[in-house]
Backbone of each chain as ProteinMPNN parsed JSONL, in Angstrom:
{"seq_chain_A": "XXXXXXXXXXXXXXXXXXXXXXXXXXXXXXXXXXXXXXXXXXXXXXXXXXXXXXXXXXXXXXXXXXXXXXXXXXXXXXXXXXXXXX", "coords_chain_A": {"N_chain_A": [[-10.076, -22.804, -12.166], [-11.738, -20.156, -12.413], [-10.703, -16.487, -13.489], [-12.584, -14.682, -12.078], [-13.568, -15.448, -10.172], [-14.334, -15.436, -7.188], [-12.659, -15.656, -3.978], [-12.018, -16.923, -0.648], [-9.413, -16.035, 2.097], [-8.561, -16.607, 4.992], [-6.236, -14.87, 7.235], [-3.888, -14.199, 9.351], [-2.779, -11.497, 10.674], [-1.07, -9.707, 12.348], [-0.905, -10.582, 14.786], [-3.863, -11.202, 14.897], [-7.43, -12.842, 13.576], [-8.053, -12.612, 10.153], [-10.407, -12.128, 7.264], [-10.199, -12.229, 4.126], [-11.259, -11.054, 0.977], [-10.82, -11.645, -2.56], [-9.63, -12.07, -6.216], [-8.14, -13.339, -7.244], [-4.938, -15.527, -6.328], [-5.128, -18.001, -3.743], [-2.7, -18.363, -2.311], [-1.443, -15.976, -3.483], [-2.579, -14.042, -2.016], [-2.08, -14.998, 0.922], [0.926, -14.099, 0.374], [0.492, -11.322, 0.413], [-0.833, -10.106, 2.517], [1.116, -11.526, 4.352], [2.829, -9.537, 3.895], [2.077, -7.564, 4.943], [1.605, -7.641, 7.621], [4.274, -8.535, 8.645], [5.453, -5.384, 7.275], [3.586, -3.938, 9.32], [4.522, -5.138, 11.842], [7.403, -4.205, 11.829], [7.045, -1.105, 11.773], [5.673, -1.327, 14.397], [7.752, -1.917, 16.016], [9.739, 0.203, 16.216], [8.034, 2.115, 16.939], [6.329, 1.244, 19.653], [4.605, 2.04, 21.191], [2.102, 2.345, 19.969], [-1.673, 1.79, 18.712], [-3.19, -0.817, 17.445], [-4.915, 0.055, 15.365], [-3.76, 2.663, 14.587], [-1.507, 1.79, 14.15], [-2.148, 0.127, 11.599], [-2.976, 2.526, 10.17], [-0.723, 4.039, 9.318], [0.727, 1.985, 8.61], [-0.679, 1.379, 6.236], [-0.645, 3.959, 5.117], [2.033, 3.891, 4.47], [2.902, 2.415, 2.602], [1.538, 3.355, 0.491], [2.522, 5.241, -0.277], [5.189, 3.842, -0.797], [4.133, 2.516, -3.111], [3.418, 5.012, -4.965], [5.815, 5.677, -5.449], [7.209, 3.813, -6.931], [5.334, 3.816, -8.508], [6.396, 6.321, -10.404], [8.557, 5.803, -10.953], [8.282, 3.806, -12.922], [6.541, 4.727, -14.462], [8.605, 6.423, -15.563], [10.255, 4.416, -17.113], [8.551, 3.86, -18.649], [8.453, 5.121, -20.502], [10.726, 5.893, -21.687], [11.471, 3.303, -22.78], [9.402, 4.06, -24.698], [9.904, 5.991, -25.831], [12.03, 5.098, -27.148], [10.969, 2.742, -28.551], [9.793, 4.242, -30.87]], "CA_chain_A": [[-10.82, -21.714, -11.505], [-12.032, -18.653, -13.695], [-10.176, -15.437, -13.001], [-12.669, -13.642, -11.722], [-14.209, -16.287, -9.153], [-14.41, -14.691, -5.661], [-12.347, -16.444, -2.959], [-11.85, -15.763, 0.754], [-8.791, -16.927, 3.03], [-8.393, -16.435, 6.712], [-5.188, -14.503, 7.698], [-3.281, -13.733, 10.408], [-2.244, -10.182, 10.314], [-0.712, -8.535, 13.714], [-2.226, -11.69, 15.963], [-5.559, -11.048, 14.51], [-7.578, -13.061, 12.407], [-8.826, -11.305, 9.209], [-10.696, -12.69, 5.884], [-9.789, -11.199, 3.035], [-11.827, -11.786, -0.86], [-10.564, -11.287, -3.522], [-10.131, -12.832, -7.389], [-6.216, -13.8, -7.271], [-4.779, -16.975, -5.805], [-4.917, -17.89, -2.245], [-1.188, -18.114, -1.959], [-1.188, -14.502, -3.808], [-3.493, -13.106, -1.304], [-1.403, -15.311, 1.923], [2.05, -13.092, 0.612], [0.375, -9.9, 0.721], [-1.003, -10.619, 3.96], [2.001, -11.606, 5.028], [3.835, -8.222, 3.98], [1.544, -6.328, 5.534], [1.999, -8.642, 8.896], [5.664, -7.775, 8.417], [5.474, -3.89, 7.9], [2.955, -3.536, 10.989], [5.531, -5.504, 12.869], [8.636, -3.207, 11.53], [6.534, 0.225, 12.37], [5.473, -1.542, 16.011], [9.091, -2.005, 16.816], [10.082, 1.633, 15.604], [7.063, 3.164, 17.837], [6.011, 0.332, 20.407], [3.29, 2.278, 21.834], [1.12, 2.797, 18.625], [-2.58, 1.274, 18.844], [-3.049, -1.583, 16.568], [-5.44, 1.007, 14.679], [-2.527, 3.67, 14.191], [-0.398, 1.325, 13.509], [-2.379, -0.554, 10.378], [-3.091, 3.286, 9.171], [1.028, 3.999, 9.115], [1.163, 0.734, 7.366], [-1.404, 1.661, 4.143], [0.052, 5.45, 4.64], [3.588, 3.77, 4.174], [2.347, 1.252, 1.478], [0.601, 3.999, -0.687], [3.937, 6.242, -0.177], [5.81, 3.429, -1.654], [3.326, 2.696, -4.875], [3.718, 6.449, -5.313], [7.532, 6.247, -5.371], [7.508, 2.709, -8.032], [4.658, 4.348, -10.439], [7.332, 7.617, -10.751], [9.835, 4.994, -11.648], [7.269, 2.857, -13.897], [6.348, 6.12, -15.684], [10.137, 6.761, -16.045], [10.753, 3.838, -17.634], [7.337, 3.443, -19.835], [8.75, 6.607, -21.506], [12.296, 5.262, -22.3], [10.557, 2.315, -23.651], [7.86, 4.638, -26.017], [11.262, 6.985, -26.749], [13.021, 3.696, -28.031], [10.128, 2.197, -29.787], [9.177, 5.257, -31.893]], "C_chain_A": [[-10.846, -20.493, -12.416], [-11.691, -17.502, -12.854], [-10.813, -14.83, -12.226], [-13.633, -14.269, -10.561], [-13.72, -15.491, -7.576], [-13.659, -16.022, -4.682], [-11.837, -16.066, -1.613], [-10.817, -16.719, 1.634], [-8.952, -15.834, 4.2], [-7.183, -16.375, 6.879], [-4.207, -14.236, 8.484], [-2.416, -12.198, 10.429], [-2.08, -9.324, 12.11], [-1.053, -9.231, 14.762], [-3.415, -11.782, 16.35], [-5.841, -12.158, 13.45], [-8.511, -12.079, 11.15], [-9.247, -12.481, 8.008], [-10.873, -12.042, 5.155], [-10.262, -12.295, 1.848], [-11.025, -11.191, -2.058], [-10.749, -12.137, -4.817], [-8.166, -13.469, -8.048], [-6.074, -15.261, -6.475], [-5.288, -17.225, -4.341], [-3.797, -17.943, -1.694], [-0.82, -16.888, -2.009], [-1.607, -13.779, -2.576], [-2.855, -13.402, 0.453], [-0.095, -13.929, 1.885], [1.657, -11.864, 1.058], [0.091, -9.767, 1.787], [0.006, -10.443, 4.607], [3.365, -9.99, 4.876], [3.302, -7.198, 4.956], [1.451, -6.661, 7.103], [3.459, -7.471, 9.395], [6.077, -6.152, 8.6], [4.944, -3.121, 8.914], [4.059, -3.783, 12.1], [7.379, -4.596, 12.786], [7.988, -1.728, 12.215], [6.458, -0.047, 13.725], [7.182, -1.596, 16.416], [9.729, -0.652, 16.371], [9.123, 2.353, 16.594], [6.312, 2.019, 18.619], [4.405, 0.806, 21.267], [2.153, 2.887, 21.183], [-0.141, 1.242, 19.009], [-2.535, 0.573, 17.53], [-3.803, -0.531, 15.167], [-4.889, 2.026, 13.903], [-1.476, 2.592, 13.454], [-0.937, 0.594, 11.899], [-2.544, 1.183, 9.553], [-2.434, 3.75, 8.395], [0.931, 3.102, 7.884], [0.656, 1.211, 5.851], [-0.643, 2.936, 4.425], [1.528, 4.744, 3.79], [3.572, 2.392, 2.484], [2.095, 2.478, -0.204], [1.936, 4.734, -1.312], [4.877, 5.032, -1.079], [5.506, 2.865, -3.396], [3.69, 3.674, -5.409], [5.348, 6.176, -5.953], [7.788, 5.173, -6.713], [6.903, 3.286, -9.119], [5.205, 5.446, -10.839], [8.27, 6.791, -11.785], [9.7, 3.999, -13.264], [7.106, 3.784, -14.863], [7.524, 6.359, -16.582], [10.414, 5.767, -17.411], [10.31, 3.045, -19.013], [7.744, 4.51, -20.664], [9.778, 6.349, -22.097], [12.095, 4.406, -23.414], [9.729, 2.994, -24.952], [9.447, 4.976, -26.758], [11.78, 5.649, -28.062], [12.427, 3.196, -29.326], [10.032, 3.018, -30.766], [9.91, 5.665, -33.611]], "O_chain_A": [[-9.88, -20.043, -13.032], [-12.168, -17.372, -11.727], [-10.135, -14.214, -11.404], [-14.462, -13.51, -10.058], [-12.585, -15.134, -7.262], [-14.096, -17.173, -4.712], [-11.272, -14.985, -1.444], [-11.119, -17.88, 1.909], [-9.334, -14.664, 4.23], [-6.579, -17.444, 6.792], [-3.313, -13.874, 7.719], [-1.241, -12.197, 10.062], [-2.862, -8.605, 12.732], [-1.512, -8.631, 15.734], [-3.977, -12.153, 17.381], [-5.001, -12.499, 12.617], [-9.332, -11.174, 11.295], [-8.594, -13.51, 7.836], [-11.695, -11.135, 5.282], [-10.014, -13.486, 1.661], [-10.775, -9.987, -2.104], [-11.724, -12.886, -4.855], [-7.512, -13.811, -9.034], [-7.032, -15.94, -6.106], [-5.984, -16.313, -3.895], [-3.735, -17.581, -0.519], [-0.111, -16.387, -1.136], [-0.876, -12.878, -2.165], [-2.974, -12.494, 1.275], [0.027, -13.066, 2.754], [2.273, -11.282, 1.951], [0.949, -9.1, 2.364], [0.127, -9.496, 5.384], [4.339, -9.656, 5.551], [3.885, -6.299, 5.562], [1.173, -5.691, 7.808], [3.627, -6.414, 10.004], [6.712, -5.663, 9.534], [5.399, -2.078, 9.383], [4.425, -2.993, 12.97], [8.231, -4.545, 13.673], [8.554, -1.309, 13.225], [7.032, 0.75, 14.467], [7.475, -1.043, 17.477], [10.856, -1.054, 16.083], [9.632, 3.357, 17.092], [5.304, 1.79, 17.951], [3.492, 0.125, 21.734], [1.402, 3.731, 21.671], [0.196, 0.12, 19.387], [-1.99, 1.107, 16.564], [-3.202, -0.436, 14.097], [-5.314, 2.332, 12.789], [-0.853, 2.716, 12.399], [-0.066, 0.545, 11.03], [-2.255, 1.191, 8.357], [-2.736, 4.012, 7.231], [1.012, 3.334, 6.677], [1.258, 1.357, 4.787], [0.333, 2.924, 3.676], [1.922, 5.112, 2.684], [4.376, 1.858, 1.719], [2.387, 2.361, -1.394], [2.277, 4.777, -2.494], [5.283, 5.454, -2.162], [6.218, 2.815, -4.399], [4.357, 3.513, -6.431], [5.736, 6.667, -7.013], [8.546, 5.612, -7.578], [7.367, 3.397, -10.254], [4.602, 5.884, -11.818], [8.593, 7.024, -12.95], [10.465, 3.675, -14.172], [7.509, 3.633, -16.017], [7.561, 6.468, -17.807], [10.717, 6.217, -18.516], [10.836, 2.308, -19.847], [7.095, 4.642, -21.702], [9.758, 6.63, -23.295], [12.39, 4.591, -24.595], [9.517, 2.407, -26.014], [9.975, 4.484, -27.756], [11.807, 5.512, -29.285], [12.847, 3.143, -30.482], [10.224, 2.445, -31.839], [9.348, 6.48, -34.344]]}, "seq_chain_B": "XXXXXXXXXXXXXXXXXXXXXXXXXXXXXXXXXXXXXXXXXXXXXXXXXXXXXXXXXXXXXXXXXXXXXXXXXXXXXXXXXXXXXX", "coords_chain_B": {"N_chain_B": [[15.467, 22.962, 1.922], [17.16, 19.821, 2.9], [17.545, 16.565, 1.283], [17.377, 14.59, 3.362], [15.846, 15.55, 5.552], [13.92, 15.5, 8.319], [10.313, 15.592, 7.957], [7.349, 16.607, 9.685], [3.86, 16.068, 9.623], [0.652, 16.769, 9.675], [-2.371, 14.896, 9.439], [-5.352, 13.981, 8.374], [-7.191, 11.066, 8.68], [-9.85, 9.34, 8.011], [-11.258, 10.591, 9.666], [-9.506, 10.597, 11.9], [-6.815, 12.451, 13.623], [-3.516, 12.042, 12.119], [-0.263, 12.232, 13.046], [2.16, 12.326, 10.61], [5.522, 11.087, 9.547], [8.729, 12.132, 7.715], [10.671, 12.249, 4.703], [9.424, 13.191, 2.579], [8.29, 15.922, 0.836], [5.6, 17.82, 2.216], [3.139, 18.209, 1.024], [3.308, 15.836, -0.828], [3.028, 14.238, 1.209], [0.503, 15.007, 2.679], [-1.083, 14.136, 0.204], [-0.267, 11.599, -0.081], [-1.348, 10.648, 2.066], [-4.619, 11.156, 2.023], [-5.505, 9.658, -0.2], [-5.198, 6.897, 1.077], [-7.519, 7.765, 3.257], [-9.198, 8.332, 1.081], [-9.012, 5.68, 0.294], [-9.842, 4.33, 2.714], [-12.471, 5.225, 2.874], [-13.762, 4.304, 0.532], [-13.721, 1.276, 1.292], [-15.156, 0.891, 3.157], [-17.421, 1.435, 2.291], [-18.311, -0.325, 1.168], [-18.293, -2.297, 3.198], [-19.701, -1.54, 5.536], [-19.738, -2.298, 8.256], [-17.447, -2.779, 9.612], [-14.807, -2.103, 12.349], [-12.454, 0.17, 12.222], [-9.713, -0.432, 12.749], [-10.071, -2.765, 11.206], [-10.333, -1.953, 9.407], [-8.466, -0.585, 8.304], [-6.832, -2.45, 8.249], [-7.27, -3.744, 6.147], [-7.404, -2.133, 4.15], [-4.463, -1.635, 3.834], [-3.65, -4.179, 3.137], [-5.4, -4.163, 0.578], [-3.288, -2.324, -0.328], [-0.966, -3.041, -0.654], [-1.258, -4.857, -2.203], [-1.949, -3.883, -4.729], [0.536, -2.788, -5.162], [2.043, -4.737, -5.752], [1.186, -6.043, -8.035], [1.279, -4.083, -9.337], [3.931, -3.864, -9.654], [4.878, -6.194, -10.651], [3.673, -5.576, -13.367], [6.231, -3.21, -13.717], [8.222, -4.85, -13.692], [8.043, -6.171, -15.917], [8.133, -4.371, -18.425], [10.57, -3.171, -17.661], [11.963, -5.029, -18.479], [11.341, -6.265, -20.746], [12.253, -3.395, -21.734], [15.412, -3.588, -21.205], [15.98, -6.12, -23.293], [15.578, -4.7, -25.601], [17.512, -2.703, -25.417], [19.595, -4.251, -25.904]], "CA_chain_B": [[14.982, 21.999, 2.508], [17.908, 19.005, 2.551], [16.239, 15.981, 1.558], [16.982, 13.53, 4.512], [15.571, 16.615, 6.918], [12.356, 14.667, 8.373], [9.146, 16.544, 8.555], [6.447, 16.021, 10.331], [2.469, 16.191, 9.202], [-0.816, 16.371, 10.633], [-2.944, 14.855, 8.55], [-6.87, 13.511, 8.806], [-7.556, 9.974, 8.072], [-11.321, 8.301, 8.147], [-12.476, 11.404, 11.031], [-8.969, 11.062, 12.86], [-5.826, 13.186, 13.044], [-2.445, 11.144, 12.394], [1.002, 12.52, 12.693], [2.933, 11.276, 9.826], [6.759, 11.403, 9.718], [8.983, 11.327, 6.206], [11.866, 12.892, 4.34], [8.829, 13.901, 1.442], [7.437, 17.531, 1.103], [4.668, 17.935, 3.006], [2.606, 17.833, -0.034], [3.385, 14.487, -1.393], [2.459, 13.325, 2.813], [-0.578, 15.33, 2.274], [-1.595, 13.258, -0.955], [-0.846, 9.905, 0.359], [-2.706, 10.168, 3.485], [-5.887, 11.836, 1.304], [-5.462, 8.075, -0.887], [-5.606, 6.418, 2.217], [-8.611, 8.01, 3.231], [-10.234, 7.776, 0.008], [-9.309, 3.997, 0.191], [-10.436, 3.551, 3.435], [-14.215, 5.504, 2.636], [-14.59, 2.536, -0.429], [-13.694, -0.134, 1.863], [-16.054, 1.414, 4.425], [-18.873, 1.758, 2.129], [-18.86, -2.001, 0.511], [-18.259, -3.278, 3.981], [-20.244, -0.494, 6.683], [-19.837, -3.246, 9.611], [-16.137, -3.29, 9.901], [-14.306, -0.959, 12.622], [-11.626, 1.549, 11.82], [-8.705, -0.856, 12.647], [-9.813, -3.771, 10.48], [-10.584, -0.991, 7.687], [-7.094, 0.425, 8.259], [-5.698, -3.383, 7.886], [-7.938, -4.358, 4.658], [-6.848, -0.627, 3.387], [-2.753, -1.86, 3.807], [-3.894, -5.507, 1.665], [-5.258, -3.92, -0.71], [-2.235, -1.172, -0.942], [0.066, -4.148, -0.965], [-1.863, -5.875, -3.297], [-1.5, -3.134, -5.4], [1.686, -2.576, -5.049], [2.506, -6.112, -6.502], [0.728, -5.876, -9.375], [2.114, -2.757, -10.47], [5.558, -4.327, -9.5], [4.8, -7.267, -11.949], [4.092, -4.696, -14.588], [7.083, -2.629, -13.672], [9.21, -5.532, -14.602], [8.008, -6.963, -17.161], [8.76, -3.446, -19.171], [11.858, -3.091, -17.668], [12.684, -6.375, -19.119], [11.422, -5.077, -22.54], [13.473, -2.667, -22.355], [16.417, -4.561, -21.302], [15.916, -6.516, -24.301], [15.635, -3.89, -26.72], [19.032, -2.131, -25.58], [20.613, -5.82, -25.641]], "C_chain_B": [[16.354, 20.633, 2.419], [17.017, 17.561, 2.128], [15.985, 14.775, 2.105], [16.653, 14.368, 5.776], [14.082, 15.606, 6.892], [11.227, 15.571, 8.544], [8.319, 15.754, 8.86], [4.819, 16.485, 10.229], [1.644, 15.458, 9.833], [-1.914, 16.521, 9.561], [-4.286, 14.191, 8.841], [-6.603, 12.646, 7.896], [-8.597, 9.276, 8.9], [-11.252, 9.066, 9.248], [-10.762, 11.625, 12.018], [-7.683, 11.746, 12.5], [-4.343, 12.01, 13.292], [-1.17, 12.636, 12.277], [1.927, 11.893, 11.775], [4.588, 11.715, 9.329], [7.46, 11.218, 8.173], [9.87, 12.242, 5.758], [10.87, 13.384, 3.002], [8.758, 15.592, 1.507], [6.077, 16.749, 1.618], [3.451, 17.484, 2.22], [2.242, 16.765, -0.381], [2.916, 13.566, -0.113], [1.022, 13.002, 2.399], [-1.456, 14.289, 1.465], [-1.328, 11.981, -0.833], [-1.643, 9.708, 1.087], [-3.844, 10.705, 2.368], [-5.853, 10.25, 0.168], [-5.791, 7.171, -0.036], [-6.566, 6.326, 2.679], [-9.427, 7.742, 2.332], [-10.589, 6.201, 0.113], [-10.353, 3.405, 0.943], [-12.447, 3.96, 3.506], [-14.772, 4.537, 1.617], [-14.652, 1.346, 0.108], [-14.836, -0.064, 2.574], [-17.861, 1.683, 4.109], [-19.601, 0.614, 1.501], [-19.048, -2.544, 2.179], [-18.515, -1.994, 5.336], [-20.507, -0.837, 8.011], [-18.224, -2.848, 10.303], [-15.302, -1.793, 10.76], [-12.938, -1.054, 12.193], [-10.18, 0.282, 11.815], [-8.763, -2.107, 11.45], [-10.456, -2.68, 9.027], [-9.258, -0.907, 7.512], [-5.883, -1.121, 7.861], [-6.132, -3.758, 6.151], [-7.388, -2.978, 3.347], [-5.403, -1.091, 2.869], [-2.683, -3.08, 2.765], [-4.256, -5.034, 0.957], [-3.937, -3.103, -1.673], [-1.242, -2.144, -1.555], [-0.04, -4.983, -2.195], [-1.913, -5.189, -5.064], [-0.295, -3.065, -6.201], [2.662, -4.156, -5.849], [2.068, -6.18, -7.73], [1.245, -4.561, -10.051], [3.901, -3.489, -10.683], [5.832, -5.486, -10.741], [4.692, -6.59, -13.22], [5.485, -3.937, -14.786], [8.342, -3.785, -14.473], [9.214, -6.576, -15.328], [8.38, -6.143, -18.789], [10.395, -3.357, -18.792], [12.915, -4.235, -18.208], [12.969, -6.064, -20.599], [12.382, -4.244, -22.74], [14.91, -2.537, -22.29], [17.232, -5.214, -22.51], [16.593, -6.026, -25.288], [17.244, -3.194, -26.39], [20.384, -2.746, -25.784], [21.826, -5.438, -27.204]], "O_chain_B": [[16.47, 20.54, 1.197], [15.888, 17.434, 2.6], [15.065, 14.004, 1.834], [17.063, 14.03, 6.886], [13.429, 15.162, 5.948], [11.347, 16.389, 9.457], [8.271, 14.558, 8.575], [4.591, 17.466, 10.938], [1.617, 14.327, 10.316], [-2.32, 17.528, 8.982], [-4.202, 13.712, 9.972], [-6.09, 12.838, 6.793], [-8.457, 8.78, 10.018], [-11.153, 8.321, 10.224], [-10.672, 12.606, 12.755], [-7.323, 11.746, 11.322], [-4.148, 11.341, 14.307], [-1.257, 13.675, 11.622], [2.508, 10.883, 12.173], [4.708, 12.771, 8.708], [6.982, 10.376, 7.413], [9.925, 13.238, 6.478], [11.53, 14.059, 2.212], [9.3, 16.255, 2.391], [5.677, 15.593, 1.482], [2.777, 16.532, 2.614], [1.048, 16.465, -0.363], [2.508, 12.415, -0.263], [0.435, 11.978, 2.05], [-2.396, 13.689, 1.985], [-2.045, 11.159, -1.404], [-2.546, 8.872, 1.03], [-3.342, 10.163, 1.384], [-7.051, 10.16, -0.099], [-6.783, 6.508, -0.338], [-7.023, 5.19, 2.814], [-10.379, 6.994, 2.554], [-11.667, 5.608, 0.071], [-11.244, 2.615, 0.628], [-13.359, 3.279, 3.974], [-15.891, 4.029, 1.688], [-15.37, 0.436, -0.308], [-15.552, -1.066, 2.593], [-18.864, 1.914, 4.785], [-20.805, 0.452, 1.306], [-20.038, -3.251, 2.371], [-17.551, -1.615, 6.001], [-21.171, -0.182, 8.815], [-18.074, -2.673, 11.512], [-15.152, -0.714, 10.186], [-12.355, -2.088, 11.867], [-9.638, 0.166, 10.715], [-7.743, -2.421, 10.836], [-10.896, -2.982, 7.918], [-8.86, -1.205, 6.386], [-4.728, -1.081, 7.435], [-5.356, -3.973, 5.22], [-7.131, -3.019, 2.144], [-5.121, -0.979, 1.677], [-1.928, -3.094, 1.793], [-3.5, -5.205, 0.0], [-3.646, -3.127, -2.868], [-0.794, -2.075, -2.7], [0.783, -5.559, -2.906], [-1.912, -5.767, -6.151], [-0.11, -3.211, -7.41], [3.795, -4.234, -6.323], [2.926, -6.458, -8.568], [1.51, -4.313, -11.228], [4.688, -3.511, -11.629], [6.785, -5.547, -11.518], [5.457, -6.887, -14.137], [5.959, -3.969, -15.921], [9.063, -3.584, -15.449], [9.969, -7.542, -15.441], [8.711, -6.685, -19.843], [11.284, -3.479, -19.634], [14.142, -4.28, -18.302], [13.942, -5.798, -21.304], [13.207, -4.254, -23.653], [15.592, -1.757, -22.955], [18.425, -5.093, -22.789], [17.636, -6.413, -25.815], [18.082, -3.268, -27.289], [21.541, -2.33, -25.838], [22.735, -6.219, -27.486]]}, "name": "protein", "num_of_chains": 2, "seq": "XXXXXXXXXXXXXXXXXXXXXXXXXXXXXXXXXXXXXXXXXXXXXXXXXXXXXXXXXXXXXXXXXXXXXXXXXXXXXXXXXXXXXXXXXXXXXXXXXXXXXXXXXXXXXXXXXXXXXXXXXXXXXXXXXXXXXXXXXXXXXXXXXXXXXXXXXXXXXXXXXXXXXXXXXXXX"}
């Protein structure tokens, strides 16, 4: 399959179904799925009376918040790396 | 400010107002939710069918999806530079 071939699975995300495309595996695209399953279901049990709507926006808010917090660390450590090489 | 004091932000995402909770500055809230939003106005403008909750879940797969791929870069340098201090 050529990298950049379009493919679409059918998910289960929150006891919804969803189809999601992308150009990655279909196993790749099941995990992420499934994290984001996972952190809806961690926020719903933390605030039980959040609309499925609120609750998927939490989720990317709390998603983006943790990218943020790894590419600080990624930066950190792409700099250590240059320092070293130079 | 200590910095497990929680604050609490009112922030606009895709037209609505969220409350979003977090041990950040207000700031750094600020600028995730405003990513969020951005995300969810590109999802919203390839795909102008889809309501607000299945934006707000396709918003969290892609964050995730993200978020893995940076993570695969993250340690594949940190390996490098593992290496190099070996």
């Amino acid at each position: 399959m050529s990298g950049q071939e379009k493919v679409r699975v059918s998910v289960l995300i929150h006891g919804r179904q969803y189809t999601i495309t992308g150009t990655e595996s279909p196993d790749h695209m099941k995990e992420v799925a499934g994290i984001v399953d996972e952190k809806m279901r961690e926020i719903n049990s933390i605030n039980p009376n959040l609309n499925t709507e609120t609750l998927a926006v939490l989720t990317a808010v709390n998603s983006i918040h943790e990218y943020m917090k790894l590419q600080e660390e990624y930066e950190r450590i792409l700099q250590e790396l240059n320092r070293i090489k130079e």
